[in-house]
C-alpha positions in Angstrom: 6.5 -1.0 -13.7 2.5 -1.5 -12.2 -0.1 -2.2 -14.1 1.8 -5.0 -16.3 0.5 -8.0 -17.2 3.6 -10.2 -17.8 3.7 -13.5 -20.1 6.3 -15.8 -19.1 8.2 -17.8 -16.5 7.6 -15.9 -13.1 10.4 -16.5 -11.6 12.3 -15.2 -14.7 9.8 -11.8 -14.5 10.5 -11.3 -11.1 14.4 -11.5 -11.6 14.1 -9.0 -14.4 11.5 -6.8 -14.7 10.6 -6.3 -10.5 13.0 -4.3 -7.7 13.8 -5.3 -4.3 11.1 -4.2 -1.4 9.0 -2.3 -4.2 5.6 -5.0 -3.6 3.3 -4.0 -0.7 1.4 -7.1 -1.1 1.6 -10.7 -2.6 -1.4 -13.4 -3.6 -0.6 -16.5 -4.9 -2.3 -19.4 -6.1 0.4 -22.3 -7.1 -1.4 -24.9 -8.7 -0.5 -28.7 -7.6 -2.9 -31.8 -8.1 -5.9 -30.0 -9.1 -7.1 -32.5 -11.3 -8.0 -29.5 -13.8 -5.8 -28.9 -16.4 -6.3 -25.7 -16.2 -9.0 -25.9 -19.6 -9.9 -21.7 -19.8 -13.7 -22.5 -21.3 -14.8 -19.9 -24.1 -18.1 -19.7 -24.7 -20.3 -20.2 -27.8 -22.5 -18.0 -30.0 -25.1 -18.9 -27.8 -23.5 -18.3 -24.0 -23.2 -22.0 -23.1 -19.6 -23.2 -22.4 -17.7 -24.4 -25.7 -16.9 -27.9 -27.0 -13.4 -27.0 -26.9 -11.3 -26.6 -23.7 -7.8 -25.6 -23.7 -5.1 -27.5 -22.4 -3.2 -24.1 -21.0 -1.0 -26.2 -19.3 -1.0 -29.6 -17.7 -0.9 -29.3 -13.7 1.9 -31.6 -13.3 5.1 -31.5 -11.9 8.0 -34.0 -12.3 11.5 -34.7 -11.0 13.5 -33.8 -13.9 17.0 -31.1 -14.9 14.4 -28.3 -14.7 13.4 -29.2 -10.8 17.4 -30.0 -10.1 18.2 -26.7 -11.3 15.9 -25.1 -9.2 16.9 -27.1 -6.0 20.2 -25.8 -6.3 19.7 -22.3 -6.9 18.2 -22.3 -3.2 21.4 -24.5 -2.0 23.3 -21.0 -3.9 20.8 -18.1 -3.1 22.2 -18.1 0.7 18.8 -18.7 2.6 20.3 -21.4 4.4 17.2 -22.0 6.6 15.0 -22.9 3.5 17.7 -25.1 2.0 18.1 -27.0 5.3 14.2 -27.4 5.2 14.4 -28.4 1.1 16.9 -30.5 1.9 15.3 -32.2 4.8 12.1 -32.8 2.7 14.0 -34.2 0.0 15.6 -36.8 2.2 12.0 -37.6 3.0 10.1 -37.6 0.3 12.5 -38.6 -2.6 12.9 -37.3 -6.4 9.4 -37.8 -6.9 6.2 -35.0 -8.5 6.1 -33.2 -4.5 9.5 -32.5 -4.1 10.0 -31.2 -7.6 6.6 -28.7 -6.7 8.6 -27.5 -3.6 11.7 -26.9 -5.4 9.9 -24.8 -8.0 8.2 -23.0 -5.1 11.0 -22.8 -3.1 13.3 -20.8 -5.3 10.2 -18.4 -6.2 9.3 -17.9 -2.7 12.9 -16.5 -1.6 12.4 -14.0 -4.9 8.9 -13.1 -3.8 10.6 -12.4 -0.1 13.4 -10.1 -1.8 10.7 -7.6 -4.0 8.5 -7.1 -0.8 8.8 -4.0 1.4 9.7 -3.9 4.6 6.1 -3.3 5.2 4.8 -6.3 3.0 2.4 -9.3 3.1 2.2 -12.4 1.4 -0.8 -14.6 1.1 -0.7 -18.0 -0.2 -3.3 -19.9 -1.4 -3.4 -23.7 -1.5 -5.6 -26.9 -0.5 -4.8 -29.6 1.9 -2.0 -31.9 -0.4 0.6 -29.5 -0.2 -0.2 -27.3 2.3 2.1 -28.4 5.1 5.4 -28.5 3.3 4.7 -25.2 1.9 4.0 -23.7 5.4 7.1 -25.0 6.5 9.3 -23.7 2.9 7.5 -19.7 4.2 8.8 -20.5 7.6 12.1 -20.9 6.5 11.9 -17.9 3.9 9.8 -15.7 6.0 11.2 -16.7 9.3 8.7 -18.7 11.9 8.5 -15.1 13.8 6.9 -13.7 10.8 4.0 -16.2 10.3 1.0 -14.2 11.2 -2.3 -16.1 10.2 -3.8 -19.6 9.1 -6.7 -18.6 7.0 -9.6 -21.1 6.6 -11.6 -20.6 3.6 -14.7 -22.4 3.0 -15.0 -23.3 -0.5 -18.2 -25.6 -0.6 -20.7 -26.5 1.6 -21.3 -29.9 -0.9 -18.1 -31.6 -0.5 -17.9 -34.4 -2.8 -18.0 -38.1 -1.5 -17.7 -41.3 -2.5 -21.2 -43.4 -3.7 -18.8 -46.0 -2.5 -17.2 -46.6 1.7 -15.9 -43.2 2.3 -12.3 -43.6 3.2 -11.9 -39.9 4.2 -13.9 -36.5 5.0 -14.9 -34.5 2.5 -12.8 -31.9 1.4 -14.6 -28.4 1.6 -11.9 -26.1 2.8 -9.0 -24.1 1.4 -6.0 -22.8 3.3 -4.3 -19.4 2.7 -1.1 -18.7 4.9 -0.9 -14.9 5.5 3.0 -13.8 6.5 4.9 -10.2 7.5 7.8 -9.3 5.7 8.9 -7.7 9.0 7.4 -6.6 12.6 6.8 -3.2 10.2 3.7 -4.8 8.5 0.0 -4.4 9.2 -3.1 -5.8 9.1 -6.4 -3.1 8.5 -8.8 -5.7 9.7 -11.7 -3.2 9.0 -11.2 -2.1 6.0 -11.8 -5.6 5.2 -15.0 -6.1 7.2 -18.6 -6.1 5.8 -21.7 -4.7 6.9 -24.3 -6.9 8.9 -27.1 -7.8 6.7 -30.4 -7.2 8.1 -32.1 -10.0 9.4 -28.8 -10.2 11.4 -29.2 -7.0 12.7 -32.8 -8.1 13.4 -31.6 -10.8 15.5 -29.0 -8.9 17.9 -31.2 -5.8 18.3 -35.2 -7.4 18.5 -36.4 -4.0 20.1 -37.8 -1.1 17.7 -38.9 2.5 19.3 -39.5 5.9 17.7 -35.5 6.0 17.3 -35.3 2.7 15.6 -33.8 -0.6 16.9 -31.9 -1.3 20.5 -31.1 -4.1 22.4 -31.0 -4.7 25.7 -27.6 -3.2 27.8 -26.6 -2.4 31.2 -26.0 1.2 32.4 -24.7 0.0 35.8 -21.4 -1.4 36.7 -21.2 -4.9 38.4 -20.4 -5.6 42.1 -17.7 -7.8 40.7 -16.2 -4.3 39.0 -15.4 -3.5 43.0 -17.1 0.0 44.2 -16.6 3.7 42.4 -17.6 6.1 44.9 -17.4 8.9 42.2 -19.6 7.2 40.2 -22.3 6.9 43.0 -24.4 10.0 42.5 -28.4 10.0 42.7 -30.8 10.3 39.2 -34.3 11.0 38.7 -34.5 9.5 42.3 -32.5 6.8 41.6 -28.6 5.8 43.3 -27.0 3.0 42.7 -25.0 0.3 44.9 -21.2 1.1 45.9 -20.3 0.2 41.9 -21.8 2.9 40.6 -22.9 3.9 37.2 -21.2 3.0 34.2 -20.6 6.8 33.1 -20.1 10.1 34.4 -23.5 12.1 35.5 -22.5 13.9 31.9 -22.6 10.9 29.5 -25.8 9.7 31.6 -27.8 12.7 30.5 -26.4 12.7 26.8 -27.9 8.9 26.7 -31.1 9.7 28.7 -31.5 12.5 25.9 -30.7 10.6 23.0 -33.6 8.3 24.2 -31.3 5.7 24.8 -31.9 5.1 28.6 -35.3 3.0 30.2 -36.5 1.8 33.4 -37.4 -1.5 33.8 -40.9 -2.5 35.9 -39.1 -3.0 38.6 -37.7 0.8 38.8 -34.1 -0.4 37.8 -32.0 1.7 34.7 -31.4 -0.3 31.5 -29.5 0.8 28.3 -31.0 0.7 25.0 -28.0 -0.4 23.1 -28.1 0.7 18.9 -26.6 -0.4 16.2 -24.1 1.8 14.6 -24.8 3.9 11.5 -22.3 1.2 9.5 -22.0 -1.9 11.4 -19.4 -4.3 10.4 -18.9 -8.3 11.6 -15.6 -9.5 13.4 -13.5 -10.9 11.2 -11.6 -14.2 12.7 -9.6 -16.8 10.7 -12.1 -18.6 9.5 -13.7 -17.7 6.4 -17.4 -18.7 5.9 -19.2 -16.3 4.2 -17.5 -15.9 0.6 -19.0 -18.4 -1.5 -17.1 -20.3 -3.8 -18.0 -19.3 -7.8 -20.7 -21.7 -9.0 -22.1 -22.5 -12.3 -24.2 -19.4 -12.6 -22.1 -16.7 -10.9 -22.4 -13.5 -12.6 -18.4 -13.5 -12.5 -17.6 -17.0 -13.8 -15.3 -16.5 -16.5 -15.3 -20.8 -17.1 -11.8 -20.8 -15.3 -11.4 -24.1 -13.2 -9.7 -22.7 -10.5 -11.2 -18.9 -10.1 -11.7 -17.5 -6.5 -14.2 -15.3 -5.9 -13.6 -11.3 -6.4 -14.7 -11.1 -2.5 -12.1 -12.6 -1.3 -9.1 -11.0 -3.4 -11.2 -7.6 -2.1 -10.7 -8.7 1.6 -7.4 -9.9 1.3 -6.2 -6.6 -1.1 -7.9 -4.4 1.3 -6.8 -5.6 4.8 -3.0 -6.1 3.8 -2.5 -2.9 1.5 -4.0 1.0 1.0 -4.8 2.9 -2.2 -2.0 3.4 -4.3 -0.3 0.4 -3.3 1.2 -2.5 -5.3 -0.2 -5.7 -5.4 1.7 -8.8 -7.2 0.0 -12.0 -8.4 2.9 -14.2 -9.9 0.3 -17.0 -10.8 -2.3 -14.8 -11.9 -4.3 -17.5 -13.9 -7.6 -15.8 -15.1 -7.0 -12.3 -13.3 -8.8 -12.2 -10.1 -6.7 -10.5 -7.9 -5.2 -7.5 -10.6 -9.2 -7.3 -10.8 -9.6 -6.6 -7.2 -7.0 -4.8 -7.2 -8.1 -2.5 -10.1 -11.4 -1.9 -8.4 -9.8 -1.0 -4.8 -7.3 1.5 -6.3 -4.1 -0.2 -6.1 -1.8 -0.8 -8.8 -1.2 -4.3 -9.8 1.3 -6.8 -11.5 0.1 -10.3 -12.9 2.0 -12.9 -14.5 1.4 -16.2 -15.8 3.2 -18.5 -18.1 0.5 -19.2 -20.8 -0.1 -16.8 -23.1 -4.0 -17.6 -23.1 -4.1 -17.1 -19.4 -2.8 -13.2 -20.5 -5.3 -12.8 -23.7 -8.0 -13.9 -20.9 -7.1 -11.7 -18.4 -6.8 -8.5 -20.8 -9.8 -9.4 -22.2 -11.5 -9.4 -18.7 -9.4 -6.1 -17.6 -10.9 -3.9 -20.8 -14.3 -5.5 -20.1 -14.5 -4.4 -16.7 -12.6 -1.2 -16.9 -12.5 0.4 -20.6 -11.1 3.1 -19.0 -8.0 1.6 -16.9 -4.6 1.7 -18.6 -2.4 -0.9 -18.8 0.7 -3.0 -20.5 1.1 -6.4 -21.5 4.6 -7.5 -21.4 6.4 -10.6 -23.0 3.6 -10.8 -25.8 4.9 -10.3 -29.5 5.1 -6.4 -30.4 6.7 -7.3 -33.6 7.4 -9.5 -36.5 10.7 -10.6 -34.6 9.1 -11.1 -31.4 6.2 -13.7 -33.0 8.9 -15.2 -34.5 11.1 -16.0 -31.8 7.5 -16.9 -29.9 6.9 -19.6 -32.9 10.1 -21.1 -32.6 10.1 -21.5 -28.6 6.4 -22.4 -28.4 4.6 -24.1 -31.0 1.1 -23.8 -28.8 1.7 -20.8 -27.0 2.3 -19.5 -30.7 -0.6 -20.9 -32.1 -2.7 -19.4 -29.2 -1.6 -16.0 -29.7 -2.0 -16.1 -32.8 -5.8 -17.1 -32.7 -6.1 -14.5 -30.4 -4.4 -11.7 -32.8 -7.6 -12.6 -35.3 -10.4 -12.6 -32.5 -10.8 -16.2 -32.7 -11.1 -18.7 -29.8 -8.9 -20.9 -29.5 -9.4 -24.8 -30.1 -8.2 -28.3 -29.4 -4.7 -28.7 -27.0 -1.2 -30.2 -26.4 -2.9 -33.5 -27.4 -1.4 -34.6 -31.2 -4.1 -34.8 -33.2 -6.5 -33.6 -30.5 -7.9 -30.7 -32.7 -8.6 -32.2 -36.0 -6.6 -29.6 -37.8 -8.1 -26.3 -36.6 -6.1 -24.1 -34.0 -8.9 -21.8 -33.7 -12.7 -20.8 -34.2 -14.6 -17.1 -35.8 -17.8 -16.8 -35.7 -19.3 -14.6 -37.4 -22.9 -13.7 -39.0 -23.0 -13.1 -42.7 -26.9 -12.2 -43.0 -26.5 -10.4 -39.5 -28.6 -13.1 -38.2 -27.5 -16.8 -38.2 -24.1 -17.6 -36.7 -21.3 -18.9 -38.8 -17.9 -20.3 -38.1 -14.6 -19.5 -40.2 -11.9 -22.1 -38.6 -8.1 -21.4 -37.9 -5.0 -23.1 -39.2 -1.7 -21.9 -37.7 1.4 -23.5 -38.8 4.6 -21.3 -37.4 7.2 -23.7 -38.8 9.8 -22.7 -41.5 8.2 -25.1 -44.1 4.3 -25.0 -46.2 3.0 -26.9 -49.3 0.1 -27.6 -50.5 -0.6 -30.4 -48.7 -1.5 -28.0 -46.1 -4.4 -26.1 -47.8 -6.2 -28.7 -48.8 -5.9 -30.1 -45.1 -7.7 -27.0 -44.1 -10.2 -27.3 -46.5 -10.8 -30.8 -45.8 -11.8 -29.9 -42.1 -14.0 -27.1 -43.6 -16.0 -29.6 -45.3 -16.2 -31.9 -42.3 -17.2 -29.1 -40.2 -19.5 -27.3 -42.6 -17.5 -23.9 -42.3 -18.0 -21.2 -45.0 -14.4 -19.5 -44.5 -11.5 -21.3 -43.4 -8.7 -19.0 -42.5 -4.8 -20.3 -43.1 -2.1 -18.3 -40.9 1.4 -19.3 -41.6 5.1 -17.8 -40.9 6.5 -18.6 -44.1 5.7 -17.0 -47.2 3.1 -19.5 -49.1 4.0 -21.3 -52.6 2.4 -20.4 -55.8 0.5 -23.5 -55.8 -0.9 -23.1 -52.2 -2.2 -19.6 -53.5 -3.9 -21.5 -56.7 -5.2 -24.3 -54.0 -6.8 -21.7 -51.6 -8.0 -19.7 -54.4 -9.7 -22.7 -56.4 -11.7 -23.5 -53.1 -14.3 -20.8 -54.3 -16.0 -17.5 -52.9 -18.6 -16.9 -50.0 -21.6 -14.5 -50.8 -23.0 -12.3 -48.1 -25.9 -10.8 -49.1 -26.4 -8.7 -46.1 -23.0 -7.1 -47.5 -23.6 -7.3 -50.9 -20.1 -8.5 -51.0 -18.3 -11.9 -51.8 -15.1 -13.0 -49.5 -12.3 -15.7 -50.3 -13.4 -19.0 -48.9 -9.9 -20.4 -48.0 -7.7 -17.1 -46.7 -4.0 -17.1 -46.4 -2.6 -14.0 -43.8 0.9 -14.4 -43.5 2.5 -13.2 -39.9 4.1 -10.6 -41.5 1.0 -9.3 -43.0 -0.5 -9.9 -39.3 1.9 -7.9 -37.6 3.7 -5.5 -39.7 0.4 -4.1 -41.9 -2.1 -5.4 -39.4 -4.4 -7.1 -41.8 -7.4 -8.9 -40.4 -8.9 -12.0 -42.1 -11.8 -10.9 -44.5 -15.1 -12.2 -43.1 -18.5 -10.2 -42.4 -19.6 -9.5 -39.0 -17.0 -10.7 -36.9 -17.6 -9.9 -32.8 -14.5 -9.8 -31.6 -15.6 -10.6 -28.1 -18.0 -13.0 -29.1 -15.0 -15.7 -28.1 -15.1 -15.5 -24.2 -16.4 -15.0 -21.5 -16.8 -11.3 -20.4 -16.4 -9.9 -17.3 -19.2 -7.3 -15.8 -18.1 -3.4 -15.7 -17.6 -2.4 -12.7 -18.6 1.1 -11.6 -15.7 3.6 -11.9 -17.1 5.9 -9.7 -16.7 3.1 -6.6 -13.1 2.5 -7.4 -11.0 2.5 -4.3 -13.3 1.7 -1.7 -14.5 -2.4 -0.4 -17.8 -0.8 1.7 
């Protein structure tokens, strides 16, 4: 069951494919209002972010049979506290985009609750609109008694304004609720910690002798402390008040030895206090030193929405051990089954676009050639991409592009893409880049009409190879169009190649033909992730 990625509808994964209190942990990420679209960005031939961004899937939700359906499978699933709460925020807020978000999340929620363990944690991830009614949805799920933490991250220290009369503060914070499936669970707080840097430890210890750096400390107890008389006891000619020393005679000469103890000008005892071989800052609730990913962050995969690997580490380490399973339901671009590759536990993402899945495989062989792993809910078979193409025209059309190592193009918008569904590039001297473009059409019916479509935008966009994917079998005369579009010469391959290329699905899936065009990177496409170092697996410090 671990280390699945899993396309489809999460709650419909969860119901089917993951047992009751067999999930140690939980992230998730539920996107409302975040103005994104969730575009995944692919990069060009030369590194820069691509002209085309994705529509994955638009970040709206709306009042409609699917958001009734899912208030009343909470009325039936017998959590009576979260209905009351639904239905008490539904009486509020009305049939409007909010209360069809918490009915979604609400029915997810109580499934997420059921395939924890005893032992469990979820963490939640969200920013300010929605926050409050979701705390109060986990209340009612998780039970009030179970609530455990308030997280604050800080996600920019540049929150955006207004060149106009602020009517607010800037936004610069994130929230993440953190919740016990039971009294059972725990929190490792330092396996989550991280080392003090240097010029802090500069700061709290400004003292350097022959044994390295100490700060100031006290060796004797306080009068407040009230007096020890069996800790009154004379040394190197020196005896303290009633209080006493702070350890036995013992412990005083282990720390005189270790070169730890001084005497001040006066004559009094002092305590050279050192930092420890590994030492680690507090953690509180308040999260301000995991930056946000910016523009040129070694990680930045061009995902919108991406957190930070550092903060799916703390989270993944703190709430879970080695070994353990960690669930992302809306895994997005694959930062937490990332972490959680790289810390040792075993992991299970989903998400509902079928790009959002190509990504995060993409990223997961990237970073881990090594690490083995299934994709679920993808096509396996000619069946399979058959029943995808007639449930899904885009998500078809993307995993299709992605079958030929193409990046995707153009979005839900009609006309949006000018004809092409997807981009190859390619070099034919080795050298200069090239582009072959994409036509997918998974409907029952082609003609002719279509081919020279596709050769049209080849024209326009000055590509050698256009490549023509289709479901049905192609006419006779859309085999004599394609072919009378001509040949491409490569002389670094001494070879010519059809201009216009027709791969049927079958072809695609059941002999696992590849369009015909020199020097394809298949990774040239996206974004790639940074291997990580095997040998480090398992371990945050």
């Amino acid at each position: 069951m671990t280390n699945r990625l899993y396309y489809g509808d999460n709650l419909d994964v969860l119901r089917e494919h993951v047992g009751s209190a067999s999930v140690d942990l939980v992230y998730l990420d539920p996107p409302f209002n975040s103005n994104a679209n969730y575009n995944i960005l692919f990069k060009s031939p030369a590194g820069a972010s691509s002209d085309a961004q994705i529509e994955a899937f638009e970040d709206t939700w709306h009042w409609n049979d699917k958001a009734e359906d899912a208030f009343d499978q909470v009325a039936r699933s017998g959590n009576t506290k979260a209905f009351d709460l639904l239905n008490a925020m539904r009486g509020f807020l009305g049939e409007n985009d909010m209360m069809a978000y918490l009915a979604m999340m609400a029915i997810r929620l109580i499934e997420l609750h059921r395939v924890l363990k005893p032992t469990g944690s979820l963490y939640l991830h969200c920013d300010p609109t929605a926050s409050h009614y979701l705390k109060l949805l986990l209340d009612g799920v998780f039970g009030a008694d179970n609530y455990r933490s308030e997280i604050t991250w800080l996600r920019s220290r540049n929150p955006k304004g207004s060149q106009h009369e602020n009517s607010q503060w800037g936004s610069a914070t994130d929230t993440i609720f953190f919740y016990a499936k039971s009294r059972a669970t725990k929190l490792n707080i330092n396996a989550a910690k991280r080392p003090t840097e240097e010029r802090e430890l500069v700061k709290r210890y400004p003292h350097v002798d022959t044994y390295g750096r100490w700060a100031d400390g006290p060796i004797l107890r306080s009068g407040s402390m009230g007096p020890r008389p069996t800790l009154v006891y004379e040394y190197h000619g020196f005896t303290p008040g009633p209080a006493g020393w702070r350890c036995t005679i013992d412990k005083l000469q282990e720390i005189d030895a270790a070169g730890d103890l001084y005497w001040t000008a006066s004559g009094g005892p002092r305590r050279k206090v050192r930092p420890d071989d590994n030492e680690l800052d507090p953690l509180s609730s308040c999260w301000t030193d995991i930056p946000p990913i910016n523009s040129q962050a070694q990680e930045r995969l061009g995902y919108p929405t991406q957190k930070p690997l550092a903060l799916l580490e703390r989270i993944i380490a703190a709430s879970s051990n080695p070994g353990d399973i960690v669930l992302d339901p809306f895994c997005g671009c694959g930062t937490a089954v990332h972490a959680a590759q790289k810390l040792g536990r075993q992991w299970i993402g989903i998400d509902v676009t079928h790009l959002a899945i190509s990504l995060i495989e993409k990223r997961m062989r990237a970073a881990f050639p090594a690490a083995s792993f299934t994709v679920e809910g993808t096509p396996k078979d000619l069946a399979g991409a058959e029943d995808l193409a007639a449930r899904d025209k885009y998500q078809f059309q993307w995993w299709a592009v992605s079958m030929v190592d193409a990046m995707p193009f153009g979005g839900r918008k009609k006309g949006a893409d000018g004809g092409i569904d997807g981009i190859i590039y390619f070099k034919p001297d080795g050298k200069k880049t090239e582009k072959a473009i994409v036509s997918v059409k998974g409907g029952d019916n082609v003609g002719v009409q279509m081919i020279r479509d596709l050769h049209s935008a080849m024209e326009r966009e000055k590509a050698p190879i256009g490549v023509f994917i289709t479901k049905a079998m192609p006419t006779t005369a859309m085999l004599k169009e394609a072919a009378a579009v001509g040949r491409f010469h490569s002389e670094a391959t001494g070879k010519s190649y059809p201009r216009l290329q027709i791969l049927t699905l079958a072809e695609l899936m059941v002999q696992g033909k590849k369009p015909d065009i020199p020097y394809v990177d298949p990774g040239a496409a996206f974004r790639k992730a940074g291997r990580e170092d095997t040998a480090k697996q398992g371990s945050l410090l």
